[in-house]
NURO-37515 format. One record per residue: residue in three letters; x, y, z of N, C-alpha, C in turn. Coordinates in steps of 0.001 Angstrom, whole numbers, padded with zeros to 6 digits, always signed. Atoms other than C-alpha are relative to their C-alpha. Layout:
BEGIN
ALAXYZXYZXYZ
...
This chain:
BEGIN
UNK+000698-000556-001140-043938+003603-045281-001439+000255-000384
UNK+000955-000386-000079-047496+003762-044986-000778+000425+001095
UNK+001054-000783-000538-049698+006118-043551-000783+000002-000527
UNK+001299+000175+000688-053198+007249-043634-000728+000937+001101
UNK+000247-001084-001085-055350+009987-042297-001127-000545+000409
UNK+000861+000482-000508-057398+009569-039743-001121+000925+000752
UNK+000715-000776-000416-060554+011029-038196-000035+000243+001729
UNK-000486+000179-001752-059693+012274-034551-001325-000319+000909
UNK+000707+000720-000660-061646+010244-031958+000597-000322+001509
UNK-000289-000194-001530-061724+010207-027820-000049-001455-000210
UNK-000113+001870-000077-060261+006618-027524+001081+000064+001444
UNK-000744-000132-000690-057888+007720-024745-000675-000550+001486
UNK-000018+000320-001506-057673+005977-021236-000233+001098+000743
UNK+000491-001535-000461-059307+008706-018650+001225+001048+000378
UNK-000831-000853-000568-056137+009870-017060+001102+000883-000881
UNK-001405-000501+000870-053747+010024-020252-000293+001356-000425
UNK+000157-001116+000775-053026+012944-021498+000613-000289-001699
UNK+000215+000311+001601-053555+013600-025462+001996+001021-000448
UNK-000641-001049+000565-050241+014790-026964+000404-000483-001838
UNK-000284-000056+001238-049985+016070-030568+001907+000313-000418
UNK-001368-000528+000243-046064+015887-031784+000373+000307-001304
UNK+000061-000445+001380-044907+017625-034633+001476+000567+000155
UNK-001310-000163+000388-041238+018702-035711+000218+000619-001255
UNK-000035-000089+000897-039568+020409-038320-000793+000531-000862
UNK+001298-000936+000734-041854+023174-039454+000913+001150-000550
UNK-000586-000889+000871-038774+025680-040095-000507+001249-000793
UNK+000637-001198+000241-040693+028730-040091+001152+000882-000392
UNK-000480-000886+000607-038706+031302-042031+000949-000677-001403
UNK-000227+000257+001183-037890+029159-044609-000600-000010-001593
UNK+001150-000088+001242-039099+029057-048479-000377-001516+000114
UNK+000815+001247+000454-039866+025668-048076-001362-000521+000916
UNK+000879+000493-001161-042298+025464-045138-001544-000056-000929
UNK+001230+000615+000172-045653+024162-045384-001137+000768+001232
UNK+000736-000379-001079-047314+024888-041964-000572+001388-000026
UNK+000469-001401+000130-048182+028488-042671-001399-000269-001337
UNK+001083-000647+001112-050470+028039-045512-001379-000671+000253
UNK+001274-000153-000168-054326+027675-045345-000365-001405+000023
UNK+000985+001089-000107-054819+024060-046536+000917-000739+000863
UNK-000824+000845-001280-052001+022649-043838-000564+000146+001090
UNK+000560-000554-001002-053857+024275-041282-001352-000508+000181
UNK+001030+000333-000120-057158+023279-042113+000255-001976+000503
UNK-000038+001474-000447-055782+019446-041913+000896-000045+001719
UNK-000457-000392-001033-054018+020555-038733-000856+000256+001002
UNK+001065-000365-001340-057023+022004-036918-000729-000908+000940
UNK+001060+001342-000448-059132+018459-036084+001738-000285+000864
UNK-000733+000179-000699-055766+017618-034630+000145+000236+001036
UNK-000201-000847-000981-055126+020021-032548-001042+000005+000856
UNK+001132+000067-000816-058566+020088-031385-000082-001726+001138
UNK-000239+000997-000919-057760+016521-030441+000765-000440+001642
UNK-000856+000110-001043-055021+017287-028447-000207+000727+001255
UNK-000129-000834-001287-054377+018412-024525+000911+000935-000288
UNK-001905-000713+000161-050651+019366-025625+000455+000119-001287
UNK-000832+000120+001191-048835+020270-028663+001585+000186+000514
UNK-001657+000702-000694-045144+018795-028070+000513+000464-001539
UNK-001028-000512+001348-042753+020673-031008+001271-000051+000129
UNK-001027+001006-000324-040007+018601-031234+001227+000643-001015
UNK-000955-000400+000973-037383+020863-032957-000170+000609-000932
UNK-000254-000780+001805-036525+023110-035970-001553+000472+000063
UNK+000717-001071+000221-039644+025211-035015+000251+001115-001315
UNK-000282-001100+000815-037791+028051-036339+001018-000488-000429
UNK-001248+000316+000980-035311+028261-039376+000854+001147+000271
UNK-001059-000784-000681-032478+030294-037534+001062+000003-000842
UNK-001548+000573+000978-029440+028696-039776-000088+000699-000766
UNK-000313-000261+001592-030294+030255-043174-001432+001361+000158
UNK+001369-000863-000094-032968+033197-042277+000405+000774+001902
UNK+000242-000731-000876-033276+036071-039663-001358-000387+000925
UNK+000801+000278-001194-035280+035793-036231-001195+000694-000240
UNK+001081-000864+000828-037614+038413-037581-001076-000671-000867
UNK+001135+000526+001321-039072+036868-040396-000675-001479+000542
UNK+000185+001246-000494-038890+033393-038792-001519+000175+000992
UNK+000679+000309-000699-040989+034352-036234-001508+000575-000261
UNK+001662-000513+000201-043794+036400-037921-000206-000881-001174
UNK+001070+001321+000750-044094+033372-040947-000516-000744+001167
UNK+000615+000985-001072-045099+031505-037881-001557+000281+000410
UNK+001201-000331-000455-048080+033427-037015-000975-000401-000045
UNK+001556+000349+000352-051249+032081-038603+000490-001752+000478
UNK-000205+001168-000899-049945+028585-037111-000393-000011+001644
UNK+000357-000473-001706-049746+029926-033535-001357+000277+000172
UNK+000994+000233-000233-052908+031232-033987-001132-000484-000126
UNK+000279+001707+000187-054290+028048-034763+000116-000457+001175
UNK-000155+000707-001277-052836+026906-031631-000269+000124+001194
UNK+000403-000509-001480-053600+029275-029163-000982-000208+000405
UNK+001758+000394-000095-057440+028831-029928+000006-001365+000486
UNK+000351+001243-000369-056801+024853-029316+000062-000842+001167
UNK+000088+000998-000795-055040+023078-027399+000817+001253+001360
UNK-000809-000103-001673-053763+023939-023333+001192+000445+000488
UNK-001338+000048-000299-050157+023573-023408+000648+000298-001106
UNK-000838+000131+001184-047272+023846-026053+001542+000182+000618
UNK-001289+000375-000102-043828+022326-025395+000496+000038-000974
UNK-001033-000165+001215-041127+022771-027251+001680-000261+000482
UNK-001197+000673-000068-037872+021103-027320+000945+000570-001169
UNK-000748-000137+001811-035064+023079-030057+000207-000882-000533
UNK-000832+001196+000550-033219+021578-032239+001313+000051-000623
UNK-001251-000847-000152-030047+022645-033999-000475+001248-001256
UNK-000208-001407+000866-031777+025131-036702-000673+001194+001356
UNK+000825-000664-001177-033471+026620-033522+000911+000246+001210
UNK-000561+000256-001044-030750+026246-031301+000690+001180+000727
UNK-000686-001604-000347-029616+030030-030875-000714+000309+001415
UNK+000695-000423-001051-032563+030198-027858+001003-000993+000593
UNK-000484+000502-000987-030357+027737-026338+001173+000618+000327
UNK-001198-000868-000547-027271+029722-026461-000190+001281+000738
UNK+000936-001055-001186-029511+032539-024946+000403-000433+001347
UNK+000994+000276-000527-030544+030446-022607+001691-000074+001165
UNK-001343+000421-000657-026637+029678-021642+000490+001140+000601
UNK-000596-000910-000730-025302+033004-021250-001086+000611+000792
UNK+000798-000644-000687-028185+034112-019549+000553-000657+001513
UNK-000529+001156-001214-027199+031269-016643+001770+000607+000433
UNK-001505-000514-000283-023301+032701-016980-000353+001097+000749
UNK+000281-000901-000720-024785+035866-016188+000008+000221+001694
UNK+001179+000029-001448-026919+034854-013253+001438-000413+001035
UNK-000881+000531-000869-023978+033023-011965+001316+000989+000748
UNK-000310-001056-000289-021900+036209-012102-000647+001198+000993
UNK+000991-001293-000331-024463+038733-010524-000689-000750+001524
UNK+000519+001299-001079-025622+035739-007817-001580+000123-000009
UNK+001392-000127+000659-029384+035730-009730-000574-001451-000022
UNK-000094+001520-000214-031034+032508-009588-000500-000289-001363
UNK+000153+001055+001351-030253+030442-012923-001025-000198-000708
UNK+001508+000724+000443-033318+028689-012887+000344-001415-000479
UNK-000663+001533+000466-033339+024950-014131+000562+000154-000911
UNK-000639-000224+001326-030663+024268-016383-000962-000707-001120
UNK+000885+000439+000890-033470+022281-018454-000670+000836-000885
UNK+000955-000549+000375-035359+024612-019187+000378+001287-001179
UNK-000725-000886+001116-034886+027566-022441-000858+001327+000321
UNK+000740-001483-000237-036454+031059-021108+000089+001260-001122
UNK+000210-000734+001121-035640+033043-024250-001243-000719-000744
UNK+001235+000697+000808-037759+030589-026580-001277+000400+001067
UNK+001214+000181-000838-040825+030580-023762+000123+001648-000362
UNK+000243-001002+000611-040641+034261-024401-000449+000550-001310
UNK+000098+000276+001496-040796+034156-027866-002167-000522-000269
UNK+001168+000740+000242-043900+031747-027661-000956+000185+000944
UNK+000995-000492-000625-045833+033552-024955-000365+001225-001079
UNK+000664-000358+001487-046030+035960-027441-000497-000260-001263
UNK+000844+000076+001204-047525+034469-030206-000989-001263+000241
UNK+001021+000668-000460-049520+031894-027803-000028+000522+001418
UNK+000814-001085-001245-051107+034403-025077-000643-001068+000614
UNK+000882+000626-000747-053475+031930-024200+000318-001733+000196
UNK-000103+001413-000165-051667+028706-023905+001461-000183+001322
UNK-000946+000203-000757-049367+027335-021088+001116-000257-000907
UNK-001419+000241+000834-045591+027312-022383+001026-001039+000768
UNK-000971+000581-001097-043133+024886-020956+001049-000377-001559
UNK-000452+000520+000793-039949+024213-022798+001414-000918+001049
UNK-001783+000527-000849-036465+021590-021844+000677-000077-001476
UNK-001145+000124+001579-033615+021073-023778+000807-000857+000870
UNK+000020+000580+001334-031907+018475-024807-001541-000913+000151
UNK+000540+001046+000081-034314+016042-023886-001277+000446+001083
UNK+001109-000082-001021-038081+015610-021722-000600-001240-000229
UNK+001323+001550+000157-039847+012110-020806-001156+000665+001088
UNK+001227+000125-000403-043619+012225-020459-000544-001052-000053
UNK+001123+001461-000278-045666+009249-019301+000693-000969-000938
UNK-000757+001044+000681-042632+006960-020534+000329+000098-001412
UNK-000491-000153+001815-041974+008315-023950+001387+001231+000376
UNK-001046-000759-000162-038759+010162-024049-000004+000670-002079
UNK+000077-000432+000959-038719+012952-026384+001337+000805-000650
UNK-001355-001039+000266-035512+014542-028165+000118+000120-001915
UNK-000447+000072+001766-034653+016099-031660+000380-000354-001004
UNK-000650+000799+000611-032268+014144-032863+001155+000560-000910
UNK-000885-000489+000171-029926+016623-033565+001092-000224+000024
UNK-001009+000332-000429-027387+014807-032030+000595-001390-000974
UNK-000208+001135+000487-027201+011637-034267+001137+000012-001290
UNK-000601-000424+001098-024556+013932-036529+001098-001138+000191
UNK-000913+000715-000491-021213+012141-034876-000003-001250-000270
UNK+000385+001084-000157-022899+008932-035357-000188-000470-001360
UNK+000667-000123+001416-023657+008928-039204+001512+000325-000603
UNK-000875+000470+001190-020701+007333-041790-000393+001204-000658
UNK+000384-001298+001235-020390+010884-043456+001634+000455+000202
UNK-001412-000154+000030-016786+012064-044731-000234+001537+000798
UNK-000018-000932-000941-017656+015567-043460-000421+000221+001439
UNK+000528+000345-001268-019278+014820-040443+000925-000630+000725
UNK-001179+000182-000429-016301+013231-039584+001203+000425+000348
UNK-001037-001185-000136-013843+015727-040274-000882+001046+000527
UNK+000935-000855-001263-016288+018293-038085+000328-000614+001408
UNK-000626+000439-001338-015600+015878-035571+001002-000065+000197
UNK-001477-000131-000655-012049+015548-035355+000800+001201+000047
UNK-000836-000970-000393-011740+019239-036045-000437+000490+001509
UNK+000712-000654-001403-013825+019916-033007+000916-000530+001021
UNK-001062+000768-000916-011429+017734-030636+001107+000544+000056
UNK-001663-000759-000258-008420+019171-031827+000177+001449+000329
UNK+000093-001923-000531-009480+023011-031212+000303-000329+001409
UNK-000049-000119-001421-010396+021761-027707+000889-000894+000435
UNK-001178+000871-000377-007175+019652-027004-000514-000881+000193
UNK-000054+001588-000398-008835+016699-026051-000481-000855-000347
UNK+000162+001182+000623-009647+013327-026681-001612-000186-000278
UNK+001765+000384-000239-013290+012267-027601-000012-001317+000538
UNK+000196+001566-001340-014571+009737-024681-000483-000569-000907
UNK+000693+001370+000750-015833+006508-025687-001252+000236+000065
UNK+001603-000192-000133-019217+007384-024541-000543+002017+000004
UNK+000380-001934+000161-020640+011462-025694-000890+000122+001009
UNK+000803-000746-000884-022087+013343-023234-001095+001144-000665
UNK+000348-001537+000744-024525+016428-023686+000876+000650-000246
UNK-000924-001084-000089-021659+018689-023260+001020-000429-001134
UNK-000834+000171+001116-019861+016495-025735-000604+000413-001672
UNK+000920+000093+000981-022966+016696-028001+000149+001233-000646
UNK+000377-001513-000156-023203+020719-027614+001175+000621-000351
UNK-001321-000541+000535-019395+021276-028484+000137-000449-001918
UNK+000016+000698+001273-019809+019277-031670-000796+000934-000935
UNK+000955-000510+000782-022418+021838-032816-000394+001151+000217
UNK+000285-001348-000078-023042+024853-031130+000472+001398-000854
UNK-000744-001015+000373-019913+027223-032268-000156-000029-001340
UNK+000172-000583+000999-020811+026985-035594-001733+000003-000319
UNK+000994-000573+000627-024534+026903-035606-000354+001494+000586
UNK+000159-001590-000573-024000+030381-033498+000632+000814-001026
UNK-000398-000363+001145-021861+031187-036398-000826+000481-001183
UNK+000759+000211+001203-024436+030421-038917-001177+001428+000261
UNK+001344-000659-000575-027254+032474-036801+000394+001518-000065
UNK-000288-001265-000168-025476+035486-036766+000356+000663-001414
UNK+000327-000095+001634-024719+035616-040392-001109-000197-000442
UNK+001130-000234+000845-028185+035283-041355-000632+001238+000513
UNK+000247-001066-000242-028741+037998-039294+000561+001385-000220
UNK-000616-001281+000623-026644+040590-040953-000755+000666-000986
UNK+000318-000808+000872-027419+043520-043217-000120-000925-000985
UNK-000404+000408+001000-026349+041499-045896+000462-001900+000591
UNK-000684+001559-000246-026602+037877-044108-000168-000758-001747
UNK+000169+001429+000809-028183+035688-047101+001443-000243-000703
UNK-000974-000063+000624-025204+037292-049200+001216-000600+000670
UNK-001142+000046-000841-022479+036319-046454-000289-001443-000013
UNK+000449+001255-000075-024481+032885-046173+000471-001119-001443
UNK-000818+000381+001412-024004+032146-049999+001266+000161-000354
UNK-001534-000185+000140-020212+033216-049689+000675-001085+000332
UNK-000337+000979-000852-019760+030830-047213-000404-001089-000677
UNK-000133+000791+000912-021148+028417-049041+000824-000916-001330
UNK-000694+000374+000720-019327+028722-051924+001184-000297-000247
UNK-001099+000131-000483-016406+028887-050223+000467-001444-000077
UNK+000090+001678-000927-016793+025480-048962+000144-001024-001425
UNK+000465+000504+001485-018109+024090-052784+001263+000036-000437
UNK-001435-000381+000505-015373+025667-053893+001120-001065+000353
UNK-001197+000765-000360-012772+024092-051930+000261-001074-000497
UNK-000433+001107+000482-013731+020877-052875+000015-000011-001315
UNK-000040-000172+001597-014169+021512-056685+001806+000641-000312
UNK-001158-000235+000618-010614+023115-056661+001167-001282+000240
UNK-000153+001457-000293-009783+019756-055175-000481-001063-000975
UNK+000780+000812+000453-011464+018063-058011+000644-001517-000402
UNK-000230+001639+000680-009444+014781-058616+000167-000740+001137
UNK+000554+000735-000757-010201+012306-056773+000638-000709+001143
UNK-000691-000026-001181-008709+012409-053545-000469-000081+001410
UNK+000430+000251-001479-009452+011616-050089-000441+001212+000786
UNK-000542-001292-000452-008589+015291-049157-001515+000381-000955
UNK+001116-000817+001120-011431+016589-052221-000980-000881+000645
UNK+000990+000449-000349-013684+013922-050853-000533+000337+001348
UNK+000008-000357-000997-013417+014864-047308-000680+001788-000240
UNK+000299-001432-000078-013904+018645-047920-001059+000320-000832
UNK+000777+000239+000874-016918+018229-050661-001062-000435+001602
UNK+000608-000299-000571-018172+016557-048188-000552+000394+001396
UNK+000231-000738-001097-017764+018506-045254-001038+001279-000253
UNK+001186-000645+000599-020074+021063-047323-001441-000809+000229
UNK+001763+000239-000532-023163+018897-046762+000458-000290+000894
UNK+000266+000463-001179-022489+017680-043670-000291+000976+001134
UNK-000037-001046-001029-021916+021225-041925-001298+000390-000903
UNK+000850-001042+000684-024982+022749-044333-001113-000956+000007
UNK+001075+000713+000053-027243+020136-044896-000903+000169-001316
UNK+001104-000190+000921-028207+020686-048418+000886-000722-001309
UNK+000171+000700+001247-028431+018893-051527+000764-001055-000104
UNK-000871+001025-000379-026685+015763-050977+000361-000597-000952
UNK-000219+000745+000904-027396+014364-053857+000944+000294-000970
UNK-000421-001388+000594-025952+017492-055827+002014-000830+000453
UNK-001644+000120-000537-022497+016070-053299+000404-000903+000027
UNK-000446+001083-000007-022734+012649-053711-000472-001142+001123
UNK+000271+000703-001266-024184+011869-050386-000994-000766+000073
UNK+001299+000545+000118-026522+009767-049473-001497+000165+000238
UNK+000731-000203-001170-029780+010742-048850-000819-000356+000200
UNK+000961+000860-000881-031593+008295-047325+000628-000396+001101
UNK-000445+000010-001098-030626+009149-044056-000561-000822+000689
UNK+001271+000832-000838-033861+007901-042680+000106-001396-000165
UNK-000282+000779-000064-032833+004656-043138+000870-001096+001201
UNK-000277+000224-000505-030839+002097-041582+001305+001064+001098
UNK-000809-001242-000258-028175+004788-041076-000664+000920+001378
UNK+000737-000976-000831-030735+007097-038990-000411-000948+001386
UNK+000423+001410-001305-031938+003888-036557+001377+000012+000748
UNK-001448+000747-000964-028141+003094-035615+000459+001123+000697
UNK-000584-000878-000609-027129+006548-035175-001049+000535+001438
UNK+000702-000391-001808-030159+007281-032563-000014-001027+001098
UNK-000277+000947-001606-029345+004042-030464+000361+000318-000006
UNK-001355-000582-001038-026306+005330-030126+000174+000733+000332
UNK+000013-001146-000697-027305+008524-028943-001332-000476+001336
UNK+001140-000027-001077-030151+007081-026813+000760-000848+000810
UNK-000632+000817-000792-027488+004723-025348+000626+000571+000682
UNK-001396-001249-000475-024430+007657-024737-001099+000683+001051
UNK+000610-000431-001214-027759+009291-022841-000273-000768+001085
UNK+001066+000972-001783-029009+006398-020402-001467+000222-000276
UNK+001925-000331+000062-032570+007180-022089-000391-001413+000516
UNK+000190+001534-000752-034804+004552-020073-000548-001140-001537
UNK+000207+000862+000967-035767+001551-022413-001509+000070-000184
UNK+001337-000511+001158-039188+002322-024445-000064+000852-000949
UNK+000115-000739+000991-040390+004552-026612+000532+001223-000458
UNK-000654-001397+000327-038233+007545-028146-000290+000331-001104
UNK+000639-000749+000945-039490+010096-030447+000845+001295-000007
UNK-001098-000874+000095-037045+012257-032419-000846+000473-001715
UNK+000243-000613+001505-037254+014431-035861+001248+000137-000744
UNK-001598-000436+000386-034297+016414-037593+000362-000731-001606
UNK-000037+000498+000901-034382+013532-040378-000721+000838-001150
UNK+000858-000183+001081-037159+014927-042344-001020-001187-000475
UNK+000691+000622+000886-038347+011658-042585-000713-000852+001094
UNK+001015+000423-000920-041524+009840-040684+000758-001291+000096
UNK-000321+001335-000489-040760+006469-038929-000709-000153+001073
UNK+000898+000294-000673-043457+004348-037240+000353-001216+000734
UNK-000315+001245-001358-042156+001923-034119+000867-001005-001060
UNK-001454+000647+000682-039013+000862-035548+001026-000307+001189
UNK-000885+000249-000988-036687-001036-033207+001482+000333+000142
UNK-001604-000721-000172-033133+000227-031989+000530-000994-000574
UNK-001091+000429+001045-030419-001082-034007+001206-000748+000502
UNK-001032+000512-000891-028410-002750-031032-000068-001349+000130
UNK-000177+001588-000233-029708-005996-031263-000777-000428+001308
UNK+000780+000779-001398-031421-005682-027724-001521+000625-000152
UNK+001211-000209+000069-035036-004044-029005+000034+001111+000952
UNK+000428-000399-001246-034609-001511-025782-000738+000974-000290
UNK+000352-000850+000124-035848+001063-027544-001204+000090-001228
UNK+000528-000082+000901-038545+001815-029940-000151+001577-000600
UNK-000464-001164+000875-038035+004822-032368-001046+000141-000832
UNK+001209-000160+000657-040455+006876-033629+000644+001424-000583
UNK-000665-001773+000300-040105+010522-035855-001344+000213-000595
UNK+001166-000911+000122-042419+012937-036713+000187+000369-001421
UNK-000185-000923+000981-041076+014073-039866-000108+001452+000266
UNK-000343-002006+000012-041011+017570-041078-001922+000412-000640
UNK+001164-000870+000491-043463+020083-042628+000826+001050-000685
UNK-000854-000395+001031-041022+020994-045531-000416-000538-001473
UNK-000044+000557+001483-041544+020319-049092+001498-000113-000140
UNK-001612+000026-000343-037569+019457-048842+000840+000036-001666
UNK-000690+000159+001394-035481+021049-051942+001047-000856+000064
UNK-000757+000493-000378-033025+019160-050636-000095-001524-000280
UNK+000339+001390+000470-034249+015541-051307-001420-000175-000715
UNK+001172+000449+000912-037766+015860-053505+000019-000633-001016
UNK-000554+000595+001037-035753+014883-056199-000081-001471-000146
UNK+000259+001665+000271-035336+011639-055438-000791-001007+000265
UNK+001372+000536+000681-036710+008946-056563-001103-000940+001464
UNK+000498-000088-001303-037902+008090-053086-000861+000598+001207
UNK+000335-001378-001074-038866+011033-051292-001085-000438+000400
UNK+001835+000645-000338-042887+009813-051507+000010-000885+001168
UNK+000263+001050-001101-041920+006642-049711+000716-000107+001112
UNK-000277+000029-001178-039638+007849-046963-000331+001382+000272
UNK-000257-000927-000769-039665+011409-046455-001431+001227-000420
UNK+001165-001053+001156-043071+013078-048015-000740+000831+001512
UNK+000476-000737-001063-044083+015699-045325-000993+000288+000543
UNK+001821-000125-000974-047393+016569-043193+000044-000780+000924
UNK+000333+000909-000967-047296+014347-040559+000626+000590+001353
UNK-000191+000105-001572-047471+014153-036864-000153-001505+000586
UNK+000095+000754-001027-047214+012012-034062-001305-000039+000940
UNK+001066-000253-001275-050244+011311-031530+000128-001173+000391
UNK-000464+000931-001450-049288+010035-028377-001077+000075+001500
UNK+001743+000045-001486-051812+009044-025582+000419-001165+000797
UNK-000844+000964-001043-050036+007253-022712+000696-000651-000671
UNK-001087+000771+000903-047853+004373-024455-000510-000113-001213
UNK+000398+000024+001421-049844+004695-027798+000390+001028-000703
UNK-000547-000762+000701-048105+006168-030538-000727-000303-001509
UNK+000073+000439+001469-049496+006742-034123+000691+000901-000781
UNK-000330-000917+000933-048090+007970-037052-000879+000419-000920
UNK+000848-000683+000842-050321+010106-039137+000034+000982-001203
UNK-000144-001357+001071-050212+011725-042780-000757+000863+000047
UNK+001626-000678-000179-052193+014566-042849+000201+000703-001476
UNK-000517+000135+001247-050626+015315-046411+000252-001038-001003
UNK-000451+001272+000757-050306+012109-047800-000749-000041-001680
UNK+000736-000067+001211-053272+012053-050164+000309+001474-001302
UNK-000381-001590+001326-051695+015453-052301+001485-000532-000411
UNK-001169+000368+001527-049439+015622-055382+001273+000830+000139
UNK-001272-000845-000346-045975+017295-056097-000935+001537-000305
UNK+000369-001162+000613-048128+019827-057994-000790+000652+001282
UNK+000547-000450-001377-050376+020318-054232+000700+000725+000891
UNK-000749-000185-001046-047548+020803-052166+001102+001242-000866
UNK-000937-001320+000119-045527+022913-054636-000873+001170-000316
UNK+000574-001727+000127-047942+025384-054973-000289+001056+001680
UNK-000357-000368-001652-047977+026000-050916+001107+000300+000552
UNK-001579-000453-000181-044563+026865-051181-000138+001738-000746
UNK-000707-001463+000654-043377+030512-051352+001071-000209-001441
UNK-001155+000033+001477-041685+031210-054861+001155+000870+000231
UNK-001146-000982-000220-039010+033164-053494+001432-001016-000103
UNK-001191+001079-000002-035633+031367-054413+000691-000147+001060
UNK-000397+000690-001304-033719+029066-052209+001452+000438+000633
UNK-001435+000025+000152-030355+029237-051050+000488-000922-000619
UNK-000695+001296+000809-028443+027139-053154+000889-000822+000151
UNK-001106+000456-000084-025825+024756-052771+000536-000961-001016
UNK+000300+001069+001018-025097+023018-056003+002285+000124-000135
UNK-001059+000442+000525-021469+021897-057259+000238+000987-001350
UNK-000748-000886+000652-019508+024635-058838+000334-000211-001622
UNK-000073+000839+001229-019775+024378-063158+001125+000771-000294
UNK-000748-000470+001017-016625+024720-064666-000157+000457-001305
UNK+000454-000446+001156-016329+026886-067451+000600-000234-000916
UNK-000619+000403+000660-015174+026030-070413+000819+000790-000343
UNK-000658-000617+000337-011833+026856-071003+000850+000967+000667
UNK-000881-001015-000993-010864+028164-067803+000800-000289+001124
UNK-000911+000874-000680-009818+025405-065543-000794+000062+001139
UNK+000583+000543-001150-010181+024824-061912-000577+001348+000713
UNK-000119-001396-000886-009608+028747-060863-001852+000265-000458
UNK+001119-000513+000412-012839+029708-062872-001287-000701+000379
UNK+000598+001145-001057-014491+026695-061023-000667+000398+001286
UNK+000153-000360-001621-013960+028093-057747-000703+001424+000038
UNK+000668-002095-000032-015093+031991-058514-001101+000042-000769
UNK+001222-000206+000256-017943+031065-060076-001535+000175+000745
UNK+001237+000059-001022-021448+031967-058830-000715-000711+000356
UNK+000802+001028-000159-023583+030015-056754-001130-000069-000787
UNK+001038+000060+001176-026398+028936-059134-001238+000090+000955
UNK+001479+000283-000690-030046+029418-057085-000702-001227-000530
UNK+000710+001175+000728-032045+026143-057708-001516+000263-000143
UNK+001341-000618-000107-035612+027093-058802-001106-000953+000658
UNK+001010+000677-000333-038743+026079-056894-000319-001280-000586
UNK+001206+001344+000782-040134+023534-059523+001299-000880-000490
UNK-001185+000490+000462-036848+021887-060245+000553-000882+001612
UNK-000702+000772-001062-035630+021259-056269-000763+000299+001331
């Protein structure tokens, strides 16, 4: 993949409107980027470019971190943004996705009380959220999905179901069998939103405890565990190993998995979520990967679609490791979209590991590493051992 930064310039047709897209900023995490001084400074000419900033998911890090913290690391970003551009859309994604379960019982409510709903599109907790910390900018948010001037925009949250993963698989067939029934040939939203909600509401509420991170790392190791007490080599140990990354999303490599999602893997699974929707045939722009992709064709054989991602704004402990990361998934970048023109843009590209890890908080991560047996104690001492933290400069 190559990128390359560029100097922002009025090249836009009179009527289009300028939009900046960006994804995957995961404010309340230790790994974010977007909060610190020199992301911002390559951020600002951007922004100044843009009419709209379009935030395409995983804003906030909800999964593994309290709403609190999430939303005041965000601050010196926002106000960055409020000074710039006009508008700011925002689309969740699934670490963000708790404003959508807001957004649900709020609608149960209304429907109870005879209050009017409001569009089901639309997420009125989040827009709350982000009138406060952009006073001076119009807010509009939808969920799952929003096309502007022929670009259809969605997270890509959904492409789990779709993605050759032993746990991701068993997630899906336990989800079917809770709810008695069959999975259709073709997923719906509602099929999408069962597949994922009840446990990232799970997740959100445990990080929000007295004692979430601790309850977060239990759970974890729980999971690690299982498959390590499973350790010979079994369908059953492989399945439950890796149902740990697939429900968590961390360290893959650590589980065996693959992670070069962003690959062919990531293309096939979003036709087949842009197909299960009826998205119209052009340009779709998704994140969630972590990893940038510049007008890459759908994976069906008929071109209908062209696929674009934003990447993140993570230094990702999760895949820096490998020996790859630079050339698919190396973070800073946005999208700028101006009627059917799409570019992809590093705005990080030119910095080192040593650049980007010093813009990282040193506060340790959550961990998810593969349980070390101890010598001499067997499988039990396997499973009750502590999760190991992985240090900053290491993952």
């Amino acid at each position: 993949m190559r990128m390359r930064r560029i100097t922002p310039a009025d090249t836009r047709p009179p009527a289009a409107t300028r939009r900046l897209v960006i994804s995957d900023l995961h404010f309340g995490s230790g790994d974010k980027l977007a909060h610190h001084p020199l992301a911002l400074e390559r951020l600002a000419p951007e922004l100044a470019w843009a009419d709209e900033l379009l935030v395409n998911g995983d804003l906030f890090e909800l999964v593994f971190g309290p709403l609190h913290v999430a939303v005041e690391r965000s601050r010196p970003f926002f106000e960055l943004v409020n000074s710039t551009v006009a508008t700011v859309r925002f689309i969740p994604g699934n670490h963000d996705h708790h404003f959508v379960s807001l957004a649900s019982d709020e609608r149960r409510l209304a429907a109870i009380t005879g209050d009017d709903p409001g569009p089901a599109f639309r997420v009125p907790p989040a827009e709350k959220v982000l009138r406060a910390l952009c006073p001076d900018a119009a807010i509009v948010t939808n969920y799952p999905v929003t096309t502007l001037d022929g670009v259809t925009f969605h997270h890509g949250h959904y492409i789990g179901p779709h993605v050759e993963s032993f746990g991701l698989r068993m997630l899906d067939r336990l989800s079917w069998q809770l709810t008695g029934s069959q999975r259709p040939d073709k997923l719906g939203v509602a099929d999408y939103e069962a597949l994922q909600a009840p446990l990232l509401e799970l997740m959100y509420e445990m990080a929000n405890l007295p004692q979430g991170v601790r309850a977060q790392q239990n759970f974890e190791r729980w999971l690690v565990g299982a498959g390590a007490w499973m350790r010979a080599p079994t369908k059953a140990s492989r399945q439950v190993t890796g149902l740990a990354a697939g429900l968590l999303r961390r360290t893959p490599s650590e589980l065996h998995e693959n992670p070069e999602l962003p690959g062919e893997q990531a293309r096939a699974a979003m036709t087949a979520v842009c197909a299960n929707l009826d998205f119209a045939p052009g340009s779709v722009c998704f994140g969630h990967t972590h990893a940038p992709l510049g007008d890459a064709r759908s994976a069906d054989g008929s071109a209908r679609w062209r696929l674009f991602n934003s990447g993140s704004w993570m230094w990702d402990r999760r895949l820096r490791e490998h020996p790859h990361y630079r050339a698919t998934s190396w973070p800073g970048t946005v999208l700028r979209v101006c009627g059917g023109d799409i570019e992809l843009v590093g705005l990080l590209a030119d910095l080192g590991e040593r650049e980007l890890s010093a813009m990282v908080p040193g506060a340790p991560p959550l961990g998810l590493q593969r349980p070390r047996r101890a010598a001499g104690r067997g499988r039990l001492a396997a499973l009750r051992a502590p999760a190991q933290a992985i240090s900053p400069s290491r993952r």
